[in-house]
C-alpha positions as CSV (number, residue, x, y, z in Angstrom):
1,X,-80.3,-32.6,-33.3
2,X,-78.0,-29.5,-33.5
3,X,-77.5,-28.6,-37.4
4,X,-73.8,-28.1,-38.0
5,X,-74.7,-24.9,-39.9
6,X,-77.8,-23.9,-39.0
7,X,-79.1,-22.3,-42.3
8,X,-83.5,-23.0,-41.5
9,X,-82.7,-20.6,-38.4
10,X,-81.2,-17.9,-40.7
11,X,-83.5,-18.4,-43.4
12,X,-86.3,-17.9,-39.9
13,X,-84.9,-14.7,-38.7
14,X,-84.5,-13.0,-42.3
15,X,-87.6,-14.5,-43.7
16,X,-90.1,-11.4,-44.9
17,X,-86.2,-10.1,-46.7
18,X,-85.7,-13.5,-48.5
19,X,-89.6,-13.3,-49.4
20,X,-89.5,-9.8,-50.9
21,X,-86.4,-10.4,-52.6
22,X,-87.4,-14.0,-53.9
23,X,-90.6,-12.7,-55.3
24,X,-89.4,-9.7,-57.4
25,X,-87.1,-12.2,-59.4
26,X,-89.5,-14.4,-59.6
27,X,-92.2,-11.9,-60.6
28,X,-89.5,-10.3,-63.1
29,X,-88.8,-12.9,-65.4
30,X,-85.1,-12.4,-65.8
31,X,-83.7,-14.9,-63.9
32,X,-80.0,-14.9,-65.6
33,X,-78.0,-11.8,-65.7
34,X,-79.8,-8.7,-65.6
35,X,-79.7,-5.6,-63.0
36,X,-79.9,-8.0,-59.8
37,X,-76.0,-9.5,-60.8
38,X,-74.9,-6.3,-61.3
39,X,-76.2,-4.7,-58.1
40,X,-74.6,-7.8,-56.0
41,X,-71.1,-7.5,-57.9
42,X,-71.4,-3.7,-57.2
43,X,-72.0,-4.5,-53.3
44,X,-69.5,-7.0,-53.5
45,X,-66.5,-4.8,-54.8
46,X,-67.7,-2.1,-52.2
47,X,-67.8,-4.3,-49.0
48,X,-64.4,-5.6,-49.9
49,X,-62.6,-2.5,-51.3
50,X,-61.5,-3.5,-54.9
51,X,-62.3,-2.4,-58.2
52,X,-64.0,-5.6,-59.7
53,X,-66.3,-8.6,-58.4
54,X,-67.8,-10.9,-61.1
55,X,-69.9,-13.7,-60.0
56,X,-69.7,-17.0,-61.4
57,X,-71.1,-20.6,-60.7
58,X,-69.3,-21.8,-58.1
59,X,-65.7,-21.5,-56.5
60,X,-64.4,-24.5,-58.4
61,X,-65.2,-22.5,-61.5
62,X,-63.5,-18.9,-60.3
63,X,-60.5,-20.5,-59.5
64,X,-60.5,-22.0,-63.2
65,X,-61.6,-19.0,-64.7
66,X,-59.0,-17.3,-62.5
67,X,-55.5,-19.4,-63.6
68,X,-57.7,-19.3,-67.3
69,X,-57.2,-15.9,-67.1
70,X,-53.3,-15.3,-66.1
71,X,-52.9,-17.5,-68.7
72,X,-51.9,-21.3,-67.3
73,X,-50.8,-23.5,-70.0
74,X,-50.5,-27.5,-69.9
75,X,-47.3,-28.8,-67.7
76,X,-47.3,-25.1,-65.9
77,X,-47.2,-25.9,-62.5
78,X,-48.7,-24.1,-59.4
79,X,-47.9,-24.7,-55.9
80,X,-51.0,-24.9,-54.0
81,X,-51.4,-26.1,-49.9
82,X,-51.6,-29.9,-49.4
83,X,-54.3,-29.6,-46.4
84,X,-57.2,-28.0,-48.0
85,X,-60.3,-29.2,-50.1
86,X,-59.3,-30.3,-53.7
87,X,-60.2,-27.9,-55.4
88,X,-57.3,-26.0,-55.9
89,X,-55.4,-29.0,-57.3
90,X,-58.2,-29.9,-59.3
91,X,-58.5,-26.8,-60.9
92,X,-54.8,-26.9,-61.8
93,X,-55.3,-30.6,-63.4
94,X,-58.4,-29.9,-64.9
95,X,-56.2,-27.4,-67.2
96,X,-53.3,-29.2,-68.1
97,X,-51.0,-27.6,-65.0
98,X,-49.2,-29.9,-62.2
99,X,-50.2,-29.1,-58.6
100,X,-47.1,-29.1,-56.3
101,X,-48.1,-29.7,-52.9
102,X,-46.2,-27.4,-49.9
103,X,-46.4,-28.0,-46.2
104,X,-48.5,-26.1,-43.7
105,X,-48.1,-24.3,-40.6
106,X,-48.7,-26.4,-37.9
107,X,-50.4,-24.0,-36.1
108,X,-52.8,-22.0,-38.5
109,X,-53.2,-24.6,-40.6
110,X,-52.4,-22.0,-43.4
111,X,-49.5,-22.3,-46.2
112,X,-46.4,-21.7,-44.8
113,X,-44.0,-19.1,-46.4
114,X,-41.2,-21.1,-45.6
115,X,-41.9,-24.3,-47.5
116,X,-41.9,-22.9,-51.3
117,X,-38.5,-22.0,-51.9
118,X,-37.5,-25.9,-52.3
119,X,-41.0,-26.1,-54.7
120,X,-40.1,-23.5,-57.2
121,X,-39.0,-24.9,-60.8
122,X,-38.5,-23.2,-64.0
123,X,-42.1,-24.8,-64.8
124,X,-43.6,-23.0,-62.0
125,X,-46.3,-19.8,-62.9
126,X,-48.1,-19.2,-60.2
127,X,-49.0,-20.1,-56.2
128,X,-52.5,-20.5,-54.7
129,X,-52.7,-19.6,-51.2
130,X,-55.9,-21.1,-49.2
131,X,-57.9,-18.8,-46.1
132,X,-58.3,-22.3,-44.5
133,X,-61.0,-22.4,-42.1
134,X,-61.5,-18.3,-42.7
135,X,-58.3,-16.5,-41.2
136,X,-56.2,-15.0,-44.3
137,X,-52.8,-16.6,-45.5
138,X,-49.4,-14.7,-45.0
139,X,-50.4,-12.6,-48.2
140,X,-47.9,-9.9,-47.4
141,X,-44.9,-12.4,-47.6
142,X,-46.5,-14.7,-50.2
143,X,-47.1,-11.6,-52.4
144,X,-43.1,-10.5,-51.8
145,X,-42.5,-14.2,-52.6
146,X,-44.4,-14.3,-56.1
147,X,-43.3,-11.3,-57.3
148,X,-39.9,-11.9,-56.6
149,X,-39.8,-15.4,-58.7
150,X,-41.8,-13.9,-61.1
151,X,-44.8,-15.9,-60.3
152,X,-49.1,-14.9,-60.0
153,X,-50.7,-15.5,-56.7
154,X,-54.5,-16.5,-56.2
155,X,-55.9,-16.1,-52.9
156,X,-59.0,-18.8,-52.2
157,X,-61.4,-17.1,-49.7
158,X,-64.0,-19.6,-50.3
159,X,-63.8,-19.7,-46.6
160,X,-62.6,-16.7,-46.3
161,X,-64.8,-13.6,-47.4
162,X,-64.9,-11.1,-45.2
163,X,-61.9,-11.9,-42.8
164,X,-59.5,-8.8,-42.6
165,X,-55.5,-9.4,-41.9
166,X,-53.3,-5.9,-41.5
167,X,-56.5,-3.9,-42.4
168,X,-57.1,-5.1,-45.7
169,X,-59.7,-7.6,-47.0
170,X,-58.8,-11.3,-47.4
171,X,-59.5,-10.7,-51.5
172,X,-58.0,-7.4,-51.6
173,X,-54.7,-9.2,-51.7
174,X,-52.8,-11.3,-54.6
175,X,-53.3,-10.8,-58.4
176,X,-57.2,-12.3,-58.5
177,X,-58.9,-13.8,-54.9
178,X,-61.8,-15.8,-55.4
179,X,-65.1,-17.4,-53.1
180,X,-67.7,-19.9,-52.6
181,X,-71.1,-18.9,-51.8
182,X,-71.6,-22.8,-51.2
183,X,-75.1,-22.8,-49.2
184,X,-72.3,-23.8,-45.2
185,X,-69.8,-20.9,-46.5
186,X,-70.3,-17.7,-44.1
187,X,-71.9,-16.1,-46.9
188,X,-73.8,-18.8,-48.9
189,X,-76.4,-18.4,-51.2
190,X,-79.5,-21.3,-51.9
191,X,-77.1,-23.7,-54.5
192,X,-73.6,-23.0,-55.6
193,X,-71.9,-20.2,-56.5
194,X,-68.7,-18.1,-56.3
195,X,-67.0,-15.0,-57.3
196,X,-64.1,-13.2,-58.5
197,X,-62.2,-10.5,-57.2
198,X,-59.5,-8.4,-58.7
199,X,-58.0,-5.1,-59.0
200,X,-56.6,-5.4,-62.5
201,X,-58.8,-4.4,-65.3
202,X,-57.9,-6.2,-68.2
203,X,-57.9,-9.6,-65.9
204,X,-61.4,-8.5,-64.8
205,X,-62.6,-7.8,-68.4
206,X,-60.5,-11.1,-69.7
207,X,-62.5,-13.4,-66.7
208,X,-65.9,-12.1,-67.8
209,X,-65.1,-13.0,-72.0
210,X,-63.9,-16.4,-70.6
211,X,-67.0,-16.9,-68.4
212,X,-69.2,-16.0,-70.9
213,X,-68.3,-18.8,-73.9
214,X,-65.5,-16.3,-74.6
215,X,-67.8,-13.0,-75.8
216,X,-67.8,-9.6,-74.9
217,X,-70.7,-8.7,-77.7
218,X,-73.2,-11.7,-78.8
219,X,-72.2,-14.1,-80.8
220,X,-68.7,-12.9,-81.4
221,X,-66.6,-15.6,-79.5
222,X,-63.2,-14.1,-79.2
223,X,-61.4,-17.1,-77.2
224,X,-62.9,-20.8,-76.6
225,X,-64.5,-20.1,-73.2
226,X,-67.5,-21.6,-70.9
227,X,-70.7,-21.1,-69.4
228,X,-70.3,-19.9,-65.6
229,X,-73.2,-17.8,-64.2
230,X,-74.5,-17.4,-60.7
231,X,-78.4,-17.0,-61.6
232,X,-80.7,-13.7,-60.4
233,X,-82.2,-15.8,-57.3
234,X,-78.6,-16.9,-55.6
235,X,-77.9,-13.2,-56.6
236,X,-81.3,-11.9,-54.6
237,X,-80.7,-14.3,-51.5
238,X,-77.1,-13.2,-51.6
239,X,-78.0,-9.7,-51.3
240,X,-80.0,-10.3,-48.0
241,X,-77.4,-12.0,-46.6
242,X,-74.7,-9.4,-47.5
243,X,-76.7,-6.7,-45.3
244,X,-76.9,-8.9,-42.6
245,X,-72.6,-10.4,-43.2
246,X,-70.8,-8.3,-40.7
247,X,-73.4,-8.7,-37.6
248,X,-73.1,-12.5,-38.1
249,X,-69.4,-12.1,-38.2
250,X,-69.9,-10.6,-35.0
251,X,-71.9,-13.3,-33.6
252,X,-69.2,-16.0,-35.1
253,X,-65.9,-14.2,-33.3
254,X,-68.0,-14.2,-30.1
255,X,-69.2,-17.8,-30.4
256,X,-64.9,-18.7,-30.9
257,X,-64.2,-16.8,-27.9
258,X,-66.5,-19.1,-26.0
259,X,-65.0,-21.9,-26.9
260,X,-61.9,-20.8,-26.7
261,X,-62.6,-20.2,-22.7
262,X,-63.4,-23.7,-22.7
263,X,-60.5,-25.4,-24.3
264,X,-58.2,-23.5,-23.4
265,X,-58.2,-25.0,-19.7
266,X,-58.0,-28.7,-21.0
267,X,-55.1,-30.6,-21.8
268,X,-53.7,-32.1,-25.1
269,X,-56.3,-30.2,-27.2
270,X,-55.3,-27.1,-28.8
271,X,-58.0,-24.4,-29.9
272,X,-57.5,-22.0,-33.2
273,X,-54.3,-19.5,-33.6
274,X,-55.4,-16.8,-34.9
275,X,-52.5,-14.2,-35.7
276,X,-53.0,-11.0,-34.2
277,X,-53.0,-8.9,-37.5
278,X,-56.0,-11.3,-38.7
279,X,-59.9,-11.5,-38.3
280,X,-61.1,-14.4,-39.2
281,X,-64.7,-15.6,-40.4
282,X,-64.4,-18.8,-38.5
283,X,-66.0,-21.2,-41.1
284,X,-65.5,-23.6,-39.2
285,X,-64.1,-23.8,-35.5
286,X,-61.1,-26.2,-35.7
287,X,-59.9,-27.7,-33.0
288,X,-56.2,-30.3,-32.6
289,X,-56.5,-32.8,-30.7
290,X,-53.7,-35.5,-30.4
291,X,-56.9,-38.0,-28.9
292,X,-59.5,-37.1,-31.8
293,X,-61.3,-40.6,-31.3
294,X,-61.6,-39.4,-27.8
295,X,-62.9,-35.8,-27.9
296,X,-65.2,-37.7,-31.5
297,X,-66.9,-39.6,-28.9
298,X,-67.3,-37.2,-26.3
299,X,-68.9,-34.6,-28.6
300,X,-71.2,-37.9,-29.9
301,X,-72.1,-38.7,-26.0
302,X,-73.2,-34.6,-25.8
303,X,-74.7,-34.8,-28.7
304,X,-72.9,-32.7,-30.4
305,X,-71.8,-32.6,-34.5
306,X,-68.5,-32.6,-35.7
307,X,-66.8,-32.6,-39.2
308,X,-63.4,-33.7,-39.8
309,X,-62.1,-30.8,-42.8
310,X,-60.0,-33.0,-44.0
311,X,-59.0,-36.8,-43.7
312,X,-56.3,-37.2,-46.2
313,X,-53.8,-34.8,-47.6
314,X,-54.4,-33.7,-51.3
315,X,-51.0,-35.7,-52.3
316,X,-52.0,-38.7,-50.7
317,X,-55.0,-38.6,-53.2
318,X,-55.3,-41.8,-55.4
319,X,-55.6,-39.0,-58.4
320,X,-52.5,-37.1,-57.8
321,X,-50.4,-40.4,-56.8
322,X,-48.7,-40.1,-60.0
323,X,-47.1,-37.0,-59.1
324,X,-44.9,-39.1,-56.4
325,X,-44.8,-35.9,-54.1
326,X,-42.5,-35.7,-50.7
327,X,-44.8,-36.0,-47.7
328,X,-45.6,-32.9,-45.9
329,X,-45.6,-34.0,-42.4
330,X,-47.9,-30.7,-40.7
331,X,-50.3,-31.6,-42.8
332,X,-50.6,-35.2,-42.4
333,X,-50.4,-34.4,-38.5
334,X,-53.3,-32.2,-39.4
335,X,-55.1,-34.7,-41.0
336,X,-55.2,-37.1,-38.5
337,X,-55.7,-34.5,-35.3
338,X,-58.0,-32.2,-36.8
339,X,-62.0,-31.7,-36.3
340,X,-64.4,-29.3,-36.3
341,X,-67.8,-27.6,-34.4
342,X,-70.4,-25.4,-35.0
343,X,-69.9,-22.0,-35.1
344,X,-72.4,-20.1,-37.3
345,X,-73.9,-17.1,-35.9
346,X,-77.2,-19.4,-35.2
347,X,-75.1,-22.0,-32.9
348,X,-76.0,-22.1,-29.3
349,X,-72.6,-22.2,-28.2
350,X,-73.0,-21.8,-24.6
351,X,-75.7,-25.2,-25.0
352,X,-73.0,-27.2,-26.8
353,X,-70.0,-26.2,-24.8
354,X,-72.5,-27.1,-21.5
355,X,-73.1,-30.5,-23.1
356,X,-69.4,-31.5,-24.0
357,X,-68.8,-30.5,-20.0
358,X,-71.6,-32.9,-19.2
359,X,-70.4,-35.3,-20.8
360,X,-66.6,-35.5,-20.1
C-alpha cells in the first residue's frame, strides 16, 4: 500500500538525527520551554527572513492567538476563503467574529482579489488569506487591499511554509502569517503544532503574553490568555526536519513536474497553476477533474491513494448555515472536481504515475 505521506520513510532516512535529538530532550528533563524552543524559533525567523517566530500548539491556536492579538472583538467580521479547511472560520467564531465567505480563483484555488470588494462592511477588521495546497495567495494585492480599507491581513501557511512568491517568503507577507507543523504538513513535527510569524514587535511580544495565560513575568497575568505551547520533543524533531526542508522541497517540485508531464497530455483533467512569481511546497498535488468518480476509480484500480481536500464549502457547513451566505460558485465547482495524490519527497512518483497508465 502506498502511504499518502510517507512519514516511516522519512523518519528511515533521518533516523540516527531524530535519535540523537530525541535523546538529549529526553535525557534533559525539560521537556516544556527551555533553550530547544528558543533555538527552533531562532531557526525559524532565519529560514524565513522575519524578525519573530513563536511556536505554539497547533495552527488552529496561531490563528487564534493571531486575530487575539490585532485585537478581534465579538460581531467583527473577517473575510476568510470559502474552499479551505475550517479553521479559519472557526477561529473567527470561536471568538465572537462572523466569517464572510469570498470566492476563489478557479484556477489556483487561492482567494481571489476580485471577490472582496462586494464583502467589505463597516463591521469588517481584518481578511485571512489561505496558501491552499502550498502556493502563496496574491499577498501583494491583498496587502494593497487591506491597507487601503483599513483592515489587518493573516496569511495561513499551514500548507504553506517555505513556498516563496516575488522573492519573499509565504510568511514574510501580511501583518502576522501563521503554520501547522501537523505530522502530513511539509514540515510536520511527531503531534500538532504551529507557529507564528511576524515582523511587528509589540504584536510578537502581545502573542507570546496571550499564549502564555496572559504573563510576561510569573504569576503576573496582565490580560485573560491561554495555554498554547509546542513541547521540547516536537521542537527537537522539528529541528531535524528543518535542516533537511529545502532538499525535500526539491524532491516535491520535481515529483509535480512528473506528474504534470503526465496530465498534461490527457483530456478533461487539469493539473496545478502555479503562477510564475510563486514556488510552491506542493502539500498536496491537486488535480481538476470534471470526471472525479472516474479518475477515483482509476487511481483505486492502480492502486493508488487519493484525498479529496475538501468536499463541501465552508458556507455550506451545517455550523455556519446561519450566516445565510451567497454561494460562491469556484468553489463549489472546486469541491466537487477536486482530488489529490502523493507528493512528498518519499513518493515514488514515477511507480504511481506507471500504475495509473496501467490502469487506464
Amino acid at each position: 500500500m502506498i502511504p499518502f505521506v510517507n512519514l516511516k520513510a522519512q523518519r528511515d532516512a533521518y533516523r540516527e538525527e531524530f535519535l540523537e535529538a530525541e535523546a538529549r530532550i529526553l535525557d534533559s528533563g525539560r521537556y516544556i520551554g527551555g533553550e530547544e524552543i528558543q533555538a527552533l524559533e531562532q531557526e525559524l525567523a532565519k529560514y524565513s527572513h522575519v524578525n519573530h517566530a513563536i511556536c505554539c500548539a497547533s495552527g488552529t491556536d496561531a490563528l487564534e492567538l493571531a486575530m487575539e492579538a490585532l485585537g478581534l472583538e465579538p460581531g467583527d467580521e473577517v473575510i476568510v476563503p470559502d474552499f479551505t479547511f475550517i479553521s479559519p472560520a472557526e477561529c473567527v467564531s470561536r471568538l465572537g467574529g462572523i466569517p464572510r465567505f469570498a470566492d476563489i480563483d478557479a484556477s489556483t484555488f487561492l482567494l481571489d482579489p476580485g471577490k472582496l470588494e462586494a464583502l467589505v462592511t463597516p463591521k469588517t477588521v481584518g481578511i485571512i488569506a489561505v496558501h491552499l495546497f502550498g502556493q502563496t495567495a496574491q499577498m501583494e494585492v491583498l496587502e494593497q487591499f487591506a491597507k487601503a480599507n483599513n483592515l489587518w491581513l493573516i496569511g495561513d501557511a499551514a500548507q504553506a511554509f517555505g513556498a516563496i512568491r516575488q522573492g519573499k517568503h509565504a510568511v514574510e507577507y501580511g501583518d502576522i502569517s501563521i503554520t501547522s507543523f501537523y505530522p502530513t504538513k511539509p514540515l510536520g513535527a511527531y503531534g500538532d503544532g504551529g507557529a507564528i510569524f511576524t515582523n511587528k514587535g509589540d504584536l510578537a511580544e502581545n502573542i507570546r503574553k496571550i499564549a502564555n495565560h496572559g504573563m510576561k513575568e510569573s504569576y503576573l497575568h496582565e490580560v485573560v490568555g491561554k495555554n498554547s505551547r509546542l513541547d521540547a520533543l516536537q521542537a527537537a524533531i522539528l529541528r531535524v526536519k528543518l535542516r533537511h526542508f529545502d532538499a525535500e522541497l526539491k524532491k516535491r517540485q520535481e515529483n509535480a513536474a512528473f506528474y504534470n508531464d503526465f496530465f498534461e497530455n490527457l483530456e478533461k483533467i487539469k493539473a496545478p497553476v502555479i503562477e510564475n512569481s510563486n514556488i510552491s511546497t506542493f502539500a498536496q498535488y491537486s488535480l481538476l477533474a470534471s470526471d472525479r468518480n472516474f479518475w477515483l476509480s482509476v487511481c483505486e484500480k492502480a492502486k493508488v491513494p487519493t484525498a479529496i481536500y475538501y468536499p463541501r464549502t465552508l458556507s455550506s457547513q451545517p455550523c455556519f448555515k446561519h450566516l445565510n451566505s451567497e454561494p460562491n460558485i469556484c468553489a463549489q465547482n472546486a469541491c466537487k472536481q477536486a482530488f489529490s495524490l502523493p507528493v512528498c519527497a518519499f513518493t515514488d512518483v514515477e511507480a504511481i504515475v506507471n500504475s495509473l497508465k496501467k490502469a487506464l
